[in-house]
C-alpha positions as CSV (number, residue, x, y, z in Angstrom):
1,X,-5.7,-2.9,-23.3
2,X,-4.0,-0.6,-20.8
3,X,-0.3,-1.3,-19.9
4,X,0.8,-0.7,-16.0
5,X,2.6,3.1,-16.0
6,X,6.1,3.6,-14.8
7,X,8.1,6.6,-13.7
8,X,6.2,9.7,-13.3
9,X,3.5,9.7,-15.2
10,X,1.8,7.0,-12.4
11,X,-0.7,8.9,-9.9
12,X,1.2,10.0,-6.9
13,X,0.7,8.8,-3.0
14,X,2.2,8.9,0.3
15,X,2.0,6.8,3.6
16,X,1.9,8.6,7.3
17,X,2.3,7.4,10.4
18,X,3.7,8.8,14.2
19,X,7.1,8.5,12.2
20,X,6.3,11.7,10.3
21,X,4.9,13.7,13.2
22,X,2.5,16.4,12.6
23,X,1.3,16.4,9.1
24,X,0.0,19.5,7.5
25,X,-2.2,18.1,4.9
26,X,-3.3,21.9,3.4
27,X,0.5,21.3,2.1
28,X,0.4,18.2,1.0
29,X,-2.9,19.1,-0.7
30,X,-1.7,21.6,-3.0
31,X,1.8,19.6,-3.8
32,X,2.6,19.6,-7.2
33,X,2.2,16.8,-8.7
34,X,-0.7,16.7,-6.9
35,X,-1.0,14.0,-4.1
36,X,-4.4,12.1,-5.0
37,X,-4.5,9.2,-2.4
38,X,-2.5,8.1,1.0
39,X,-2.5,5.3,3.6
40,X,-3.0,6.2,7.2
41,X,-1.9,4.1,10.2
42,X,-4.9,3.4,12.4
43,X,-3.3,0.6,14.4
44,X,-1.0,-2.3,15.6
45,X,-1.8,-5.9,17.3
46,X,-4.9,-6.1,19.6
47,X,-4.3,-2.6,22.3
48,X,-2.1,0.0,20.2
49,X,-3.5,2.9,18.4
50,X,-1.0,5.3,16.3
51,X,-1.0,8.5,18.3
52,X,-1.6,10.5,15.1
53,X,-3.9,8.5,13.7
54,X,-7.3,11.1,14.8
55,X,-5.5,14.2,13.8
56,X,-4.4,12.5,10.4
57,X,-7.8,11.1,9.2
58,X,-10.2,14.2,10.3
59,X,-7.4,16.9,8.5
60,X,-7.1,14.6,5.2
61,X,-11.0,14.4,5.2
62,X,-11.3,17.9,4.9
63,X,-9.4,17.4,0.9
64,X,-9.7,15.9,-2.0
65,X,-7.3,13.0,-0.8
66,X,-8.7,9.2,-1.6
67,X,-7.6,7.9,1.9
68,X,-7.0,4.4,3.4
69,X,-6.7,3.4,6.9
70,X,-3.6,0.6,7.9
71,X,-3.3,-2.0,10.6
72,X,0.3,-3.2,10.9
73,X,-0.6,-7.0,11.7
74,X,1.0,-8.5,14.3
75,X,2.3,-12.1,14.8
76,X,1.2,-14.3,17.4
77,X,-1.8,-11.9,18.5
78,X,-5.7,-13.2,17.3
79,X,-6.8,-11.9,14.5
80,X,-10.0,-10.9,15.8
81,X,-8.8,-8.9,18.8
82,X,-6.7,-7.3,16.0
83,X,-9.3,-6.0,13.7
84,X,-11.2,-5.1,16.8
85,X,-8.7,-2.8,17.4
86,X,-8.5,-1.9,13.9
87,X,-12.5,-1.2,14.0
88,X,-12.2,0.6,17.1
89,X,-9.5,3.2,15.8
90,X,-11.2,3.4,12.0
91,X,-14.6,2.7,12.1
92,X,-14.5,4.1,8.7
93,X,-12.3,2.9,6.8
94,X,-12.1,5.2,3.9
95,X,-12.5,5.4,0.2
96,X,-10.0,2.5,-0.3
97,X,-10.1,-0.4,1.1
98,X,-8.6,-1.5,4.8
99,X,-4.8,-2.4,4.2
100,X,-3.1,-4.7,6.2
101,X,0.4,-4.0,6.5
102,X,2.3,-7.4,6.8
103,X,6.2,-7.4,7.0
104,X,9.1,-8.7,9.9
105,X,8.0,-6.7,13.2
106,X,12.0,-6.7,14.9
107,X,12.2,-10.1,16.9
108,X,8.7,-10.9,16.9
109,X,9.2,-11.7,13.0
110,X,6.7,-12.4,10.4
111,X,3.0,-12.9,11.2
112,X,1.8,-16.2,10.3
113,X,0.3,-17.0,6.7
114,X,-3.1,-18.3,8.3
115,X,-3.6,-15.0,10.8
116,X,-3.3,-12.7,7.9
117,X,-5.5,-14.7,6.3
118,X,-8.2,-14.6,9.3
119,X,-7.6,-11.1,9.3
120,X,-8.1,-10.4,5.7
121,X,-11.7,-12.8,6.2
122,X,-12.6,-10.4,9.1
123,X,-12.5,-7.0,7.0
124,X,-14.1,-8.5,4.0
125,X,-17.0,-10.0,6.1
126,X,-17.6,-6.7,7.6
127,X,-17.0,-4.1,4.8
128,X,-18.2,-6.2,1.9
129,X,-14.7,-5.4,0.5
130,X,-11.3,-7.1,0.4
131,X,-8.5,-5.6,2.1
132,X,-5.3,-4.2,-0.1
133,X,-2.3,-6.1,1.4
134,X,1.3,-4.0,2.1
135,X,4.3,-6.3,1.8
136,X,7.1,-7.5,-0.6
137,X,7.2,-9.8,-3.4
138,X,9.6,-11.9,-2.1
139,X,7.9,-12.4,1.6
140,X,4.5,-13.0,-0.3
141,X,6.6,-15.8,-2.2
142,X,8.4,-17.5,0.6
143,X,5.6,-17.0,3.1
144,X,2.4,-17.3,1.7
145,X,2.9,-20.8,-0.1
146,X,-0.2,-22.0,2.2
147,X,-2.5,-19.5,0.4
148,X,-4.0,-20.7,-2.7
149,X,-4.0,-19.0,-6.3
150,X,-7.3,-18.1,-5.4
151,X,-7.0,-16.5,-1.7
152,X,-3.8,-14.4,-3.1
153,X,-6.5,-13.6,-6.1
154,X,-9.2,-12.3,-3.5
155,X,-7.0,-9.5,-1.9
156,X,-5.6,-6.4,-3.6
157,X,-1.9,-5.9,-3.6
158,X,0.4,-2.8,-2.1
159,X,3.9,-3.9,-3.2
160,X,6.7,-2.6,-1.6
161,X,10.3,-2.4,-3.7
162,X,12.1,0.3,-3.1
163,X,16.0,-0.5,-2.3
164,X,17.1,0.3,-6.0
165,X,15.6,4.1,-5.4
166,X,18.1,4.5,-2.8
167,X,21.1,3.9,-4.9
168,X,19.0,6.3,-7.2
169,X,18.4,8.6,-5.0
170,X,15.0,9.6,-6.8
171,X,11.8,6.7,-6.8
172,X,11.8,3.2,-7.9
173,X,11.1,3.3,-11.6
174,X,8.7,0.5,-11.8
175,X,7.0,-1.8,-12.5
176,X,7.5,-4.1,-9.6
177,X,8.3,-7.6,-9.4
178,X,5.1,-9.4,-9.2
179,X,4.8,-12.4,-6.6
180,X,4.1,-15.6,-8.0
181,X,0.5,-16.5,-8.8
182,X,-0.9,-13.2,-8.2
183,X,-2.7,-11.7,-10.7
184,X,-1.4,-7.9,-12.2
185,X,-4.9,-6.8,-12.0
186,X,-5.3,-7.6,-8.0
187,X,-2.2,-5.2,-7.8
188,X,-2.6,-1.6,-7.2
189,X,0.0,0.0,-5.3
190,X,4.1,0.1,-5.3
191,X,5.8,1.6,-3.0
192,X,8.5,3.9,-4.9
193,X,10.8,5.4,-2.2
194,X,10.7,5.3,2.2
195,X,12.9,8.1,2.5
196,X,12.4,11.4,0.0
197,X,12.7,14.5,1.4
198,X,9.4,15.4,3.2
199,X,6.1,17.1,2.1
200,X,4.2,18.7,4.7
201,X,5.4,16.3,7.7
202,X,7.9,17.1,10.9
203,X,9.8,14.5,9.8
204,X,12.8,15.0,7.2
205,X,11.5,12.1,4.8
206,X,8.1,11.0,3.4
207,X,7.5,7.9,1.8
208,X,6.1,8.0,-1.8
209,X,3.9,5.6,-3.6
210,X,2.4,5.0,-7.2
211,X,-0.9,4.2,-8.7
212,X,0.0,1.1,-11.1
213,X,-2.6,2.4,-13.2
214,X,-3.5,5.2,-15.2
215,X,-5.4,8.2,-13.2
216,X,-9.0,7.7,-14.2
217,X,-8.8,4.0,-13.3
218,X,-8.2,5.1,-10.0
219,X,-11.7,7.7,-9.5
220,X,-13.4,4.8,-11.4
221,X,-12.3,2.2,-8.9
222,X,-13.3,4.3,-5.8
223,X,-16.5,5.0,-7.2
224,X,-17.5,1.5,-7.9
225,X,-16.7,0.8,-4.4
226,X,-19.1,3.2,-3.3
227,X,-21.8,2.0,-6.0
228,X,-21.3,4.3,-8.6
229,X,-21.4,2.8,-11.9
230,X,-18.8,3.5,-14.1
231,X,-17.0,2.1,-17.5
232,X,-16.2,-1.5,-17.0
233,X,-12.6,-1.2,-16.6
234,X,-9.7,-2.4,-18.9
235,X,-7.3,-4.8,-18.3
236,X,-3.6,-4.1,-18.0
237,X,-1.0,-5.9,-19.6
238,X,2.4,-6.6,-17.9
239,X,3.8,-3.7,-18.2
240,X,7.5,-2.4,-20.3
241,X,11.0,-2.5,-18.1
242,X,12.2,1.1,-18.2
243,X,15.5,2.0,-20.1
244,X,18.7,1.0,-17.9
245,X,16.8,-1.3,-15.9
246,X,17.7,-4.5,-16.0
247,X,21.1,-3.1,-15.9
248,X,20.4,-2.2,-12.4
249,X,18.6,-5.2,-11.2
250,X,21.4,-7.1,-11.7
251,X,23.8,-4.6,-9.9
252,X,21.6,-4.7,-7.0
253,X,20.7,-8.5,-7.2
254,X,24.4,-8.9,-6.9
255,X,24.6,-6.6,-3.7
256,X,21.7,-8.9,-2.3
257,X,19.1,-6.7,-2.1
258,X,15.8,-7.0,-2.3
259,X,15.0,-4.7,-4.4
């Protein structure tokens, strides 16, 4: 059995957007510890296209940087116009799955439960492959009571928790809170930090995100979505609350956030 990681020793990732401006991805290439995958906003809603999103995806192609494209999903607009969009922007979609990014967008607010369903439906019908959602336990929790154990089962998970790094001033330690009914093994990613100085990027900060599992599970996963065969890969247990940590939870619990 392989336990989750925490701290460090979890493979490193980022996540760019127009927010970080011009990215030089020969930096972020030879960053030490080395940067091994990173989502890449392709587009929002059923017209917009992220204005960096070309320049991003050809330069991070040209290094050995497992890359996903992200549609931020917007409420009240079709899902299929959306991932038309989506398809439109990143007709390739990279050596991770498509990730939906569902959080609050302002005062439009939270997309519904049933369009980021349809829009999850749409990628797997046409890749083969279900999408890797982005959000936060507690919005999975409150929002998606509609989906069943077996819909939150069919996508992969990109968990956001990050609030306590602030007060750190350093990256989440891990693991994260898992939403209810969701399996460990459908989760993959947790967002660790939103605003570390930056690597690479115009921008003064750089979002940083973590591999829940060890290094090699990650080659082996991207090569079995491209057919490769590889070792049948282990299960991880829940994994071990780092030193100081539940300490902290409370602290921040009490402050209301979610953290």
């Amino acid at each position: 059995m392989t336990e989750f990681l925490i701290g460090e020793e979890r493979p490193l990732g980022i996540d760019v957007s127009k927010w970080q401006g011009r990215v030089n991805w020969a930096v972020i290439a030879t960053h030490v510890p080395k940067i091994l995958f990173c989502g890449i906003r392709a587009s929002l809603g059923a017209g917009k296209v992220d204005e960096w999103f070309q320049h991003n995806w050809t330069e991070s192609g040209s290094f050995e940087i497992y890359r996903s494209a992200y549609h931020l999903v917007i409420p009240g607009v079709p899902a299929q116009a959306q991932m038309d969009n989506f398809y439109r922007t990143a007709p390739e979609g990279g050596e991770l799955p498509r990730v939906l990014d569902y959080e609050v967008i302002g005062s439009l607010g939270l997309p519904a439960a049933e369009l980021l369903w349809d829009c999850a439906m749409i990628i797997a019908e046409r890749d083969g492959i279900w999408p890797i959602v982005y959000s936060r336990f507690a919005l999975i929790n409150q929002n998606l009571l509609s989906w069943s154990e077996e819909q939150l089962n069919n996508v992969w998970w990109w968990l956001a928790q990050y609030l306590l790094a602030q007060e750190l001033r350093g990256e989440h330690p891990g693991p994260p809170i898992l939403p209810n009914r969701v399996d460990p093994k459908r989760v993959l990613i947790h967002q660790t930090a939103d605003k570390l100085p930056g690597i690479g990027v115009e921008s003064r900060s750089l979002d940083r995100d973590r591999w829940l599992w060890p290094e090699q599970h990650l080659h082996d996963f991207v090569r079995q979505l491209a057919g490769e065969e590889t070792e049948e890969p282990v299960e991880p247990e829940i994994p071990p609350i780092a030193e100081g940590y539940p300490a902290l939870i409370v602290e921040a619990r009490r402050r209301g956030w979610d953290v």
